[in-house]
N, C-alpha and C positions, 0 to 999 in steps of 0.2 A: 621902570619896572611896569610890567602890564600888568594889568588889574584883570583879576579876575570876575568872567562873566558867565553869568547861565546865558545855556542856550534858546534864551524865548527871542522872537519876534516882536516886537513891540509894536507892528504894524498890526497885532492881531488881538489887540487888546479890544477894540469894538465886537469883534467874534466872540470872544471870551467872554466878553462882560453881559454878550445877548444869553447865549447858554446858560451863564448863571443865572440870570432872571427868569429862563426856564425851567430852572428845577426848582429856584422859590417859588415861582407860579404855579408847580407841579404838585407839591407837598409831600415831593417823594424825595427825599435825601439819600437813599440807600439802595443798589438793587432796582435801579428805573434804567430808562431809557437810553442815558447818557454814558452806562458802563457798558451795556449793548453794543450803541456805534463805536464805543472808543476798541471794544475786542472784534468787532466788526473789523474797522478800519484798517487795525492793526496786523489780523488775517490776510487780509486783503495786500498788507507789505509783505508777509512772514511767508505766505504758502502757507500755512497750517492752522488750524484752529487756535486762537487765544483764549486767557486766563486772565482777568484786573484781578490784583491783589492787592495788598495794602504795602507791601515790602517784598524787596527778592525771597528775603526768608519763609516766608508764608508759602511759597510758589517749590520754592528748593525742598523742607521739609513736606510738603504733598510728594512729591515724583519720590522723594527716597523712602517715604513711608509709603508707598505705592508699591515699589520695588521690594518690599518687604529686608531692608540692612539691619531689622533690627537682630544682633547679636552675629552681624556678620562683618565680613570688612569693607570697608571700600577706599578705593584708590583716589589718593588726591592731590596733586600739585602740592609745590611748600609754596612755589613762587605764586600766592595770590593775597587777598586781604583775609582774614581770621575767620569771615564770615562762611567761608566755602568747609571748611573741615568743621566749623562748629554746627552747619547745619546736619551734618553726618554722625555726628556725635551727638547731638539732641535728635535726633533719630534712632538712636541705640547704637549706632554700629563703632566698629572700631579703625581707625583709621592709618593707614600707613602711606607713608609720603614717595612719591616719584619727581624724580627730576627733570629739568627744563632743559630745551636745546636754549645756545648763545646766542643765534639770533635773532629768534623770535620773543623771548620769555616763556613761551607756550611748554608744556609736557610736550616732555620728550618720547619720538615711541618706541624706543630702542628699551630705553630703561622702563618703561611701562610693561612692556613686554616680560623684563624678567621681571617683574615686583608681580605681574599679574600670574607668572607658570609660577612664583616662589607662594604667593598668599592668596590664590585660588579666589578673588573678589568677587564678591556679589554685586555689587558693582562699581564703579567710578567716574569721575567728577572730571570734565573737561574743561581747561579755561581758557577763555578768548581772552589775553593780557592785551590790554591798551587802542581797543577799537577794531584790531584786523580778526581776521581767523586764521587757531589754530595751522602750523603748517604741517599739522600731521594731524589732522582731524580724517584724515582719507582711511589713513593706516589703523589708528585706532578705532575706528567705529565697527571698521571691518574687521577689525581682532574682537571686537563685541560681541559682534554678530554671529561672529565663529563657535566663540566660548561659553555664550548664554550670560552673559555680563551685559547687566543695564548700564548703559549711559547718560547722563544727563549732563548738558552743556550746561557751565557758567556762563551765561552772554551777558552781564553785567556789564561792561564795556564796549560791546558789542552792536550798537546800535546804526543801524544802516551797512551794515557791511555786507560783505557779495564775494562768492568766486564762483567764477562762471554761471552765475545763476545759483546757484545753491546759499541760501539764507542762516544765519543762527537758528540753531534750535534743530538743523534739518537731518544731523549728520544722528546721531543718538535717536534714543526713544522721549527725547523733552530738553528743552531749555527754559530758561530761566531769564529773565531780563531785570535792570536794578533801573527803576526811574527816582531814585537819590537825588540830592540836589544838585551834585557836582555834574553828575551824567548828564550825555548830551544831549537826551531829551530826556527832561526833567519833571517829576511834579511835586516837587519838595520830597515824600514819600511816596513809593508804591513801589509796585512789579508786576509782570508778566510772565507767564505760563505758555508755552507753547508745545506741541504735539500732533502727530499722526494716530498717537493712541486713541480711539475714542474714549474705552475704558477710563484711561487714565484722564484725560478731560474732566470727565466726568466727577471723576473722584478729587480730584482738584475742587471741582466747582461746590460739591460737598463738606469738603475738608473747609475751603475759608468761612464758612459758614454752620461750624458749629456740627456738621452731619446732616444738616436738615434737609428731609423730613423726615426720614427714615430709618438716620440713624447708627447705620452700618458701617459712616466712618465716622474716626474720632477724630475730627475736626476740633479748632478753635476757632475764633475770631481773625481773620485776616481776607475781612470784606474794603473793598477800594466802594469811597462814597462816590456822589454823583458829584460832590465839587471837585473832585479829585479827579473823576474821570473827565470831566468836559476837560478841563487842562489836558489830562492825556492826550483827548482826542486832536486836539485845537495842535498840540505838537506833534503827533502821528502826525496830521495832514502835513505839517512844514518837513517834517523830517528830509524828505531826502533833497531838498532846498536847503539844509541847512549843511547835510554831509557831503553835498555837489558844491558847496563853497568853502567848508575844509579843504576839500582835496585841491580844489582850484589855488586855494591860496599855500596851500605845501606845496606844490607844483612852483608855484611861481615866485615864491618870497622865500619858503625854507631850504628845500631842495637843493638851492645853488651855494647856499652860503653852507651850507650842515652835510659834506660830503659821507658823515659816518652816520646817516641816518640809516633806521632800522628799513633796509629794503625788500620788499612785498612781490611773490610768485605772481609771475604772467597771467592775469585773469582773475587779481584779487583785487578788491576796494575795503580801504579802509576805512570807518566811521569816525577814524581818528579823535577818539576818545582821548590819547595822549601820541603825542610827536615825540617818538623818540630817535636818540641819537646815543651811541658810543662814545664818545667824548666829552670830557668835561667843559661845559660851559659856564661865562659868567652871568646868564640870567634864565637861570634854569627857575622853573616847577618844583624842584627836587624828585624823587625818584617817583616810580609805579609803586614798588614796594621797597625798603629798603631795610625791612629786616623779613628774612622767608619765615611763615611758619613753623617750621620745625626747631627753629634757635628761638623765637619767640614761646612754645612750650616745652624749652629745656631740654629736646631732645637729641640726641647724637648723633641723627642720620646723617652718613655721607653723600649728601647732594655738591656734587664739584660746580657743577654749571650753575644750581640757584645762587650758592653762594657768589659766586663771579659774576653772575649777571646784577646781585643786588651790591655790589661795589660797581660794577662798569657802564651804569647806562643810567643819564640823564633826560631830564625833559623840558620841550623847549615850549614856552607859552604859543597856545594854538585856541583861541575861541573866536564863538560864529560873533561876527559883530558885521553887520548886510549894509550898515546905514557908512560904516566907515569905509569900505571897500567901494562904495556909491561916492563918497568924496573924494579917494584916492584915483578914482577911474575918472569921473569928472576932471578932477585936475590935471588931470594926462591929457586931456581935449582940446581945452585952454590952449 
């Protein structure tokens, strides 16, 4: 059984441990320097302005309280974790569920399309399921943009991925990133906020912070400290050293044995947050999700494909481990 591992480097613990003794040295714990380069950094991968937050939800509940849901509807996946329709709902708004295509997990935009001409949304909730992107993120952003519907991406799993050049966060008006512990880059807690919006930046950087100083939003607490951010940063920097050797090792260890894996459009990369496969295996992960939202709050909607996809798709253990694929490559030398 593989043991589960975050994804830090462990060669970067000297890096780490210097940054911390800069913000002890600094006397600034909160709001310094260290959350700066890490949204720096992190721009610098995104294309787009960043947001440190303390959690996805801090980051999700700004863009929808931004977009103004409250007392309105918006669209959201069942196939995701709880956290994506409850940030909409502690937003005020009301929620109604669209269904996912088979082979991605992702929203579907066929049925988005009628749930959005049936309950006129203010707006809706895009999820990147299991590292890639959306394979209808094209279709839907563009029905956004049509219909005056906010978008805001889920990129909770979403970390390092690409199509063609276009990043998380890019396709809508904001995304959201979850640095949770499981996630592939990780900092125990936090998130990230991304945007072309300035406004909405803005209003983000006010919200985790209470309103301050002005006041105009109603902010709470969901400020990322400086220990929190130097980690960030320290894994921004590895990041795509870390998703460049995911893919390398699904290429070459998963790929040939796992013929029903979940296969990715011409010009996608996935961060491969979760390897997934069609078929049942005996040393599965267990699932992405494997009860949708909508059966988890009692409700009756007929989603055909969430429910089938949350019976049909397993996952296969995939974590960055750099020092062991250095022994397995060594030994092939020998």
């Amino acid at each position: 059984m593989t043991k589960f591992a975050i994804g830090f480097d462990h060669r970067d613990r000297p890096r780490l441990f210097e940054l911390w003794t800069e913000v002890l040295d600094s006397e600034q714990w909160s709001e310094g320097a260290k959350l700066a380069a890490f949204e720096e950094r992190w721009a610098e991968w995104n294309k787009l302005p960043s947001v440190g937050l303390s959690s996805w939800a801090g980051g999700a509940l700004a863009a929808l309280e931004f977009a103004g849901v409250k007392g309105e509807t918006v669209l959201c996946p069942s196939n995701t974790f709880m956290a994506t329709p409850l940030a909409a709902i502690g937003a005020g708004a009301q929620v109604e569920f669209v269904d996912c295509r088979k082979d991605d997990l992702c929203m579907s935009f066929e049925d988005f399309e009628r749930k959005a001409e049936r309950h006129k949304p203010r707006a809706a909730i895009l999820v990147h399921v299991g590292g890639h992107l959306s394979f209808d993120s094209k279709e839907i952003a563009a029905y956004c943009r049509d219909h005056g519907i906010f978008l805001l991406e889920d990129c909770a799993h979403a970390h390092g991925a690409d199509w063609d050049g276009a990043r998380p966060g890019s396709f809508g008006d904001a995304g959201v990133f979850s640095l949770y512990a499981t996630k592939t880059i990780s900092t125990g807690e936090g998130g990230v906020l991304v945007s072309g919006n300035e406004e909405l930046v803005e209003y983000a950087r006010k919200f985790r912070n209470y309103g301050k100083f002005d006041h105009q939003v109603d902010g709470l607490n969901f400020r990322m400290n400086e220990f929190t951010a130097a980690l960030a940063l320290v894994q921004a920097e590895r990041m795509e050293e870390i998703v460049a050797w995911k893919n390398d090792y699904a290429r070459e260890h998963l790929d040939p044995v796992h013929p029903a894996h979940l296969a990715l459009p011409d010009g996608m990369t996935s961060g491969f947050y979760k390897y997934i496969v069609f078929e049942e295996i005996e040393k599965s992960t267990g699932k992405v999700y494997d009860q949708p939202c909508h059966r988890i709050m009692g409700r009756s909607d007929e989603l055909p494909n969430t429910d089938w996809v949350a019976e049909n798709h397993w996952c296969v253990p995939l974590y960055y481990r750099p020092e062991s694929r250095a022994a397995a490559l060594a030994g092939k030398e020998e």
